[in-house]
N, C-alpha and C positions, 0 to 999 in steps of 0.2 A: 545614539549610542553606537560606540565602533567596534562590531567584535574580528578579532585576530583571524581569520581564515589559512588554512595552512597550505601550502602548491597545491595537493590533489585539491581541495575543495576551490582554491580560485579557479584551475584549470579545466573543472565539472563546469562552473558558472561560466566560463568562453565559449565552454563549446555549447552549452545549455541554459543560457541567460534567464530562462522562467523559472531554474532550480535556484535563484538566489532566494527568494523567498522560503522556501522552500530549507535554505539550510538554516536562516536566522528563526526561523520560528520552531527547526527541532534544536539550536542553540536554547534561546528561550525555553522551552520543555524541560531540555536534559536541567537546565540549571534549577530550576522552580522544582518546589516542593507539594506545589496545587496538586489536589487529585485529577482535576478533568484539566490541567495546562495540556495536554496533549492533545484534547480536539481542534485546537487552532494549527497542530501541525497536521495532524489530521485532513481539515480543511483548505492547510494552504498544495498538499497532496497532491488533494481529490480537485483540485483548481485546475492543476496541471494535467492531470489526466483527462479530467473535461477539457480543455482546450487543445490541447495535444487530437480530438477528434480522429477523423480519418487518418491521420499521420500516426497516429498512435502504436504501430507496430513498427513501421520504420524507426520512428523515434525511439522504442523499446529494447529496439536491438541495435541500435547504436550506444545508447547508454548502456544497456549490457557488456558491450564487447569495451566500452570506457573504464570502467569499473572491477572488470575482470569478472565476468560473469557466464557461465555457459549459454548459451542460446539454444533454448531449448523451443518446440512448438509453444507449448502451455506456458510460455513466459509471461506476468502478468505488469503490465506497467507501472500498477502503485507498487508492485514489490520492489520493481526494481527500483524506481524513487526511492523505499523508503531505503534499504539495500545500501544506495549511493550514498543519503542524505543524514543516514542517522546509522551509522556504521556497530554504535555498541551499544545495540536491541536486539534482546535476546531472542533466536530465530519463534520462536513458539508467539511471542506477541506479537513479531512483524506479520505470522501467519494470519494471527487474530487480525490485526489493524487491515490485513489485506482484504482479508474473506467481509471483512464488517463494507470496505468500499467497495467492492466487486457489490453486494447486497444495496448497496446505494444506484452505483449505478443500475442494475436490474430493475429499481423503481426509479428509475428516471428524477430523481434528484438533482437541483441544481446548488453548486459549491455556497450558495450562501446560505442553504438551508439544511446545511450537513449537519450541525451540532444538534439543532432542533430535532431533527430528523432520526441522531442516532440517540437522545435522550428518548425520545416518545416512542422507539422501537423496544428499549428497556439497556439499552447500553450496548458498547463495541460486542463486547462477548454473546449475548444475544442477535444482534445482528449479523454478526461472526457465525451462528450457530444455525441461524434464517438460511443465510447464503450455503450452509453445506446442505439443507435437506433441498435448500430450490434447486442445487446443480453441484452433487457429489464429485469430487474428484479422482475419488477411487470406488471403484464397487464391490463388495465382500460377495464374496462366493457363502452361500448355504453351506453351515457344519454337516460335516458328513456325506457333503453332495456326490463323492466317489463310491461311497459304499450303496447307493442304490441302483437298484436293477430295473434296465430300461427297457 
């Protein structure tokens, strides 16, 4: 099956030939009506993030600066994949779909046992939810911590 790719998305695949995957399978996703078709994009991801290894932050921030993206420290690779690859997902799931792979990688998962992995943790949103108590991004200051006397 031949699907139509538009300039930005051929010119992502030049310079990033592992994101061709990568965009046919959120092609596939966006079209389907499957509740879980998104863990195969999921999957084909968190494939690229695994192998991307130690390169992983070079590579992060060049596809940032591709895509038009700030470079920030805290830049996360699957975000920026999905960012690149799946342009109209709404920020709040990309966050879910990231925190749930960031949780993957933290237990050392490998790409072929991602599906299994995020069914048997209880789904993205749970795993999503795993990854923020294992390693919070923000920290909340205690209600009222100014008002006491030290």
């Amino acid at each position: 099956m031949e699907i139509d790719m538009s300039t930005a998305s051929r010119r992502l695949v030049e310079q990033f030939p592992e994101l061709e995957a990568v965009q046919l399978a959120a092609a596939r996703a966006h079209r389907t009506k499957a509740r879980f078709a998104f863990y195969k994009y999921l999957k084909a991801v968190y494939r690229v993030v695994w192998r991307w290894g130690l390169l992983k932050r070079r590579k992060t921030t060049a596809l940032a600066k591709l895509v038009g993206k700030p470079n920030r420290i805290d830049l996360q690779p699957s975000r920026v994949i999905i960012d690149a690859t799946y342009p109209s997902l709404e920020a709040k799931m990309a966050s879910r779909w990231t925190r749930a792979l960031e949780f993957a990688l933290l237990q050392d998962i490998a790409p072929s046992g991602l599906p299994d992995f995020l069914k048997q943790e209880g789904g993205v949103a749970n795993c999503a939810r795993k990854a923020a108590n294992a390693d919070p991004k923000k920290t909340r200051q205690e209600p009222y911590e100014f008002w006491i006397d030290r």
